[in-house]
C-alpha positions in Angstrom: 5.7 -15.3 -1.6 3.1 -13.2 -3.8 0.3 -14.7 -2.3 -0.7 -14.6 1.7 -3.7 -17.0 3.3 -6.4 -14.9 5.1 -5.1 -15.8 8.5 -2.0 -17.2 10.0 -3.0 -19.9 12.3 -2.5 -19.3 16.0 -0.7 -21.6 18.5 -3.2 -22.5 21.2 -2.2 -21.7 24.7 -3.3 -23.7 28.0 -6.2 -22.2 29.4 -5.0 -20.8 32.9 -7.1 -21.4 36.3 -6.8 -17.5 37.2 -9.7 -15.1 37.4 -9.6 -12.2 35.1 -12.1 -9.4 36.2 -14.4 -7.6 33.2 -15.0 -4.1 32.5 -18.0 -4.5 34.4 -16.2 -6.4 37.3 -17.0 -9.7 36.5 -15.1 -12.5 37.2 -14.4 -15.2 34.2 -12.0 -17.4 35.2 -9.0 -18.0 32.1 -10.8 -15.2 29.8 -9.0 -12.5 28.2 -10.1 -9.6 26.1 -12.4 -11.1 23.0 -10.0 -10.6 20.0 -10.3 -9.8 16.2 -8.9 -12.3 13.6 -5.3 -10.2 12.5 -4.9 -10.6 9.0 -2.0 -11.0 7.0 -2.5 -7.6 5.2 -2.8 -5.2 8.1 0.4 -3.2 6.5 0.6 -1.7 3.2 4.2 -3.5 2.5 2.1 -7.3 2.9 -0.6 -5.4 0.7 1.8 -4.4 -2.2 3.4 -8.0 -2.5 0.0 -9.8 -3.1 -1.9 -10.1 -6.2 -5.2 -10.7 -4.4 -4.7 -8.3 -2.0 -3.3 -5.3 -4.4 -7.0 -5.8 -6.7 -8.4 -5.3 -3.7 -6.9 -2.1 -2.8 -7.1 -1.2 -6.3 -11.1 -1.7 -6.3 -10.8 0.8 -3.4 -8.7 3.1 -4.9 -11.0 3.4 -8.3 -13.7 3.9 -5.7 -11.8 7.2 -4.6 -10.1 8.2 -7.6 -6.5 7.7 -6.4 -5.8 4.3 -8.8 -3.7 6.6 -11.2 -0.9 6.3 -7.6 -1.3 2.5 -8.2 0.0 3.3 -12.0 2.6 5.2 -11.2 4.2 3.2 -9.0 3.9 0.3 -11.3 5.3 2.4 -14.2 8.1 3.3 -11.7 8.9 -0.5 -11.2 8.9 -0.7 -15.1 11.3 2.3 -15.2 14.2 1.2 -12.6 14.2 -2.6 -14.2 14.2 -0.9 -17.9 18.4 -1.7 -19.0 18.7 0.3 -22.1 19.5 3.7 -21.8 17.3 4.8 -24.9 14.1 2.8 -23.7 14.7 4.2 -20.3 14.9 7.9 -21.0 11.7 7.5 -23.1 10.1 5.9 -20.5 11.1 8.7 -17.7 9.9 11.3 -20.4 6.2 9.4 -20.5 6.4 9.1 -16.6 6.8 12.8 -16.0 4.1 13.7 -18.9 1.4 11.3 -17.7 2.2 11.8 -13.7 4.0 14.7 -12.4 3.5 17.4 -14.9 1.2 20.1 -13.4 -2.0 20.0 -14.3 -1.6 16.6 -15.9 -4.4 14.0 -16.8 -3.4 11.4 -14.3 -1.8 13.8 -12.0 0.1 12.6 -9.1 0.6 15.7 -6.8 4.1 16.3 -5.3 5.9 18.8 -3.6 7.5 21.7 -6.1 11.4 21.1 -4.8 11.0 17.1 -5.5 8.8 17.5 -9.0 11.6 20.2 -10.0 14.7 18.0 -9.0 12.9 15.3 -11.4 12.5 17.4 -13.8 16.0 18.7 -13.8 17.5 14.9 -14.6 15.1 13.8 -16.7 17.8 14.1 -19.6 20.1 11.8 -17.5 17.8 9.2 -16.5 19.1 7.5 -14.0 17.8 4.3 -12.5 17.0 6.2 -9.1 14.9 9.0 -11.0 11.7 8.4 -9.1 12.9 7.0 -5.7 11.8 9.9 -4.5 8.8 10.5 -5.8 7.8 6.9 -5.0 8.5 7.2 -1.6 6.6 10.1 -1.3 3.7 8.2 -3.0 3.5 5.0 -0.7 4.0 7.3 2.4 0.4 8.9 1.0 -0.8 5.9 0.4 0.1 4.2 3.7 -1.3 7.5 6.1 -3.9 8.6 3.4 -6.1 6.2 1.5 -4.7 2.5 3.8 -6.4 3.5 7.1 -9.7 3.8 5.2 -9.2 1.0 2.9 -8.8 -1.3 6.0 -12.1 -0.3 7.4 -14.3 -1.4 4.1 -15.7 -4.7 3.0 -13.7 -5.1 0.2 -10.5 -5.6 3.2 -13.0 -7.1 5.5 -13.6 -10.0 2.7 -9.9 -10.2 1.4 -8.6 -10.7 5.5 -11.8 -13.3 6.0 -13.1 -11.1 8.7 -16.4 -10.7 6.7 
């Protein structure tokens, strides 16, 4: 499913007769610990597979200057589904030029031993060319620029918690 709703609806439980004591050692009988709405994109994985949600990290990511990882990973996707070899080895040539050549316009920063082992197959271009380097992308994304992005209004709004 490319598309989530803002909140998955919670089965109501009975309301229990026991006391529960406060931080400040009050007693309320049958109330817990006041809880925030969980949305259905509090991982990156639930992000990437909506439309909605993905402009919405996008928005962020322009805000930042990290969109151009967006791209590659979309060009990346383009890349592994392309079937002819010709089309595919052009492709992996523009990839590497646009993303992972040092010091290039959009350039997405990896470390040397990974951008060299790309560079080494880029003749062969295999299917699994930029696994890697994809990987390596979304784990940045996910510990780097997600933590943030689920703190701003533009989440807040997306999950309904605005």
């Amino acid at each position: 499913m490319n598309c989530f709703d803002c909140f998955r609806p919670k089965t109501s439980s009975p309301v229990r007769n026991e006391s529960k004591q406060t931080a400040v050692g009050l007693e309320k009988p049958g109330l817990g610990p006041a809880r925030k709405p969980r949305s259905n994109y509090a991982s990156l994985d639930e992000v990437l597979k909506s439309e909605k949600a993905m402009e919405a990290l996008r928005q962020y990511m322009v805000t930042i200057r990290q969109d151009h990882l967006l791209d590659f990973l979309a060009d990346v996707e383009l890349y592994r589904r392309q079937r002819d070899e010709a089309d595919r080895l052009k492709l992996s040539q523009q990839i590497f030029t646009t993303y992972l050549k040092v010091l290039a316009e959009r350039e997405v920063v990896l470390d040397k031993p990974l951008r060299d082992s790309i560079s080494a197959r880029l003749q062969e271009a295999p299917a699994t060319l930029f696994d890697r380097a994809e990987r390596a992308v979304t784990d940045d994304i996910r510990r780097d620029v997600f933590p943030h992005f689920l703190k701003t209004p533009l989440f807040e709004r997306l999950a309904g918690l605005a």
